[in-house]
N, C-alpha and C positions, 0 to 999 in steps of 0.2 A: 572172196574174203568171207571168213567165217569168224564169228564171235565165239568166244570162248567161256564160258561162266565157271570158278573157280568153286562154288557152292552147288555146284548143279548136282553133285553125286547124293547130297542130302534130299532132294524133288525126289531125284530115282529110289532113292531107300524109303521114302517116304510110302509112294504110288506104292512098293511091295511088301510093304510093310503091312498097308491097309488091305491088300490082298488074302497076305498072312493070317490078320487076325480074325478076318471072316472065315479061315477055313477052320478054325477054331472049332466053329458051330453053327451052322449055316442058320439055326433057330436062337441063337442065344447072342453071341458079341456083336452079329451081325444087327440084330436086329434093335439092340442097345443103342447103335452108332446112330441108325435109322432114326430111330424112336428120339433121341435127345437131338440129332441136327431140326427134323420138326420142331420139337417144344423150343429153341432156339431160334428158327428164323422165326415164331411167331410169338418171342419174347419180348420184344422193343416195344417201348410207347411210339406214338404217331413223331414226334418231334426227330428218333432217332433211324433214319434213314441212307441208303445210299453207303456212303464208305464209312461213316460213322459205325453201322452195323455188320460191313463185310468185318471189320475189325474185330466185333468181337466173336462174329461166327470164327475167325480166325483165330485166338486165344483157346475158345473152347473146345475145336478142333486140335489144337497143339496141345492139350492139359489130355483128351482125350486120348491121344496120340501114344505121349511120355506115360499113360499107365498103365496102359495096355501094353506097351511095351516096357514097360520097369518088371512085368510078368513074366514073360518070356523073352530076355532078351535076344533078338535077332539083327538089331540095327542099331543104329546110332541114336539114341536122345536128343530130343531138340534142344529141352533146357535142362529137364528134370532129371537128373542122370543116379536119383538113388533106384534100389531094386526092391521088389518086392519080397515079402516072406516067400518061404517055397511052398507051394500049394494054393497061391492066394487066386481068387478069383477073377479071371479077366473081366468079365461081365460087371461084376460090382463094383474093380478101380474105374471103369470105363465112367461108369453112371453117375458115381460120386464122385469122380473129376469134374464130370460137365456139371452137375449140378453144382460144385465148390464154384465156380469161374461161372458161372452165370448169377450165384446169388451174390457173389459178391460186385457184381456191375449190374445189377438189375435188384439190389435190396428191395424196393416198395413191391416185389413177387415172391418174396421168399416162400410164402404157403405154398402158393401155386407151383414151385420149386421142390420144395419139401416133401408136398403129395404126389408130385412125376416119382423122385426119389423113392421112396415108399413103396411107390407103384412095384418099379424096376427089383430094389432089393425081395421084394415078397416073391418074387419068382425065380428067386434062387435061395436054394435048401438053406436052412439054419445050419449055421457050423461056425469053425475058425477061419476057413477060405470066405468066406463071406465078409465074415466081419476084418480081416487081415483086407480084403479087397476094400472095404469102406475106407478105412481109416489110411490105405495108400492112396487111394485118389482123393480122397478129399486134401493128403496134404503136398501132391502132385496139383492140385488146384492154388493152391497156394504161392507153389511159387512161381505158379506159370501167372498168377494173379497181381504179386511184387512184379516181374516184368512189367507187365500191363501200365504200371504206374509211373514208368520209367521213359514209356516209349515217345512222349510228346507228344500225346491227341489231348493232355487239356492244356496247352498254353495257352496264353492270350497273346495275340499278335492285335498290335494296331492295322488295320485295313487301312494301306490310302487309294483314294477311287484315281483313277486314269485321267486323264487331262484330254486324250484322242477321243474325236466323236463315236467311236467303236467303243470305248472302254465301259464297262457294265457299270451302270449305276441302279439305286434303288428306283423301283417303276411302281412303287406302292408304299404309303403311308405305316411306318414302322418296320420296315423289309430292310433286314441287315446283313451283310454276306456269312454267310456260311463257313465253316470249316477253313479260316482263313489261312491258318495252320499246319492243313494240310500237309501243303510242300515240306515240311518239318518232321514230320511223323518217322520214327524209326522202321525200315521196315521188319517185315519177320525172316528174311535169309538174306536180303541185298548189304551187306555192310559198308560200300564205299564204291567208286569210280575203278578203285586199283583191282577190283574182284573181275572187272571184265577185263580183256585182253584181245588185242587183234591180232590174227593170224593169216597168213598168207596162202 
């Protein structure tokens, strides 16, 4: 028996997609993509941890993704399905996507956001692909950023603790569960029960 995933061909367009854009410039997209997953995983304060944070390396990955790809399009768009001017800069959507989608979940970093940004854009020539590249990822940030808002990681769920002597209770003074929510969260391709299928 084999499982079937009816979204699986978006994973695959995905993996060649990222291939693609690195052959762009082995010194330029490539090293954008690089450069902001870094300043990303080491964006979160202490509190934000674990899948709290895969989520939103996950966001700024898909903002990244949508404008690099709104450049040239080669694949399917995850969310952002408008396209770029012609000539506009990969490098630049890339940078100022991820910067849009991280400052706007991470506001008390904005500087520290602004001057990576700054960084990135000063390394590619002044012109109209430059600035055409800002101003598409920053608004490819945007609505990958409305998603974000949508997906159910801030609800509030009442916790009720377990009655079984297995079941997790607080083991320290103020220690409250976590992410109880979880289970609830939209994910980023799985959309329901009906998208898998068993096959014989």
């Amino acid at each position: 028996m084999t499982i079937r995933v009816k979204g699986q061909h978006f994973i695959q367009h995905s993996i060649l997609a990222a291939v693609a854009f690195l052959s762009f410039s082995v010194s330029s997209v490539a090293n954008v993509v690089v450069e902001w997953n870094a300043i990303a995983v080491d964006a979160p304060p202490p509190a934000v941890v674990g899948p709290a944070h895969a989520r939103i390396l996950g966001y700024v990955h898909a903002a990244i993704y949508d404008a690099a790809n709104g450049v040239d399009r080669r694949y399917a768009p995850y969310a952002a399905a408008a396209r770029a001017p012609a000539g506009t800069s990969a490098e630049a959507a890339a940078a100022a996507a991820a910067h849009g989608v991280l400052v706007r979940l991470y506001p008390a970093q904005k500087a520290t956001f602004d001057a990576a940004l700054a960084k990135s854009l000063q390394a590619i020539p002044d012109g109209t692909p430059k600035t055409d590249g800002a101003a598409f990822g920053a608004s490819v940030a945007e609505r990958i950023f409305a998603i974000s808002q949508e997906d159910g990681a801030a609800a509030t769920v009442d916790y009720e603790y377990g009655k079984q002597p297995w079941s997790w209770r607080p083991t320290a003074p103020g220690m409250t569960p976590r992410l109880a929510q979880w289970g609830k969260v939209k994910p980023f391709l799985i959309e329901g029960i009906a998208q898998f299928a068993k096959t014989q």
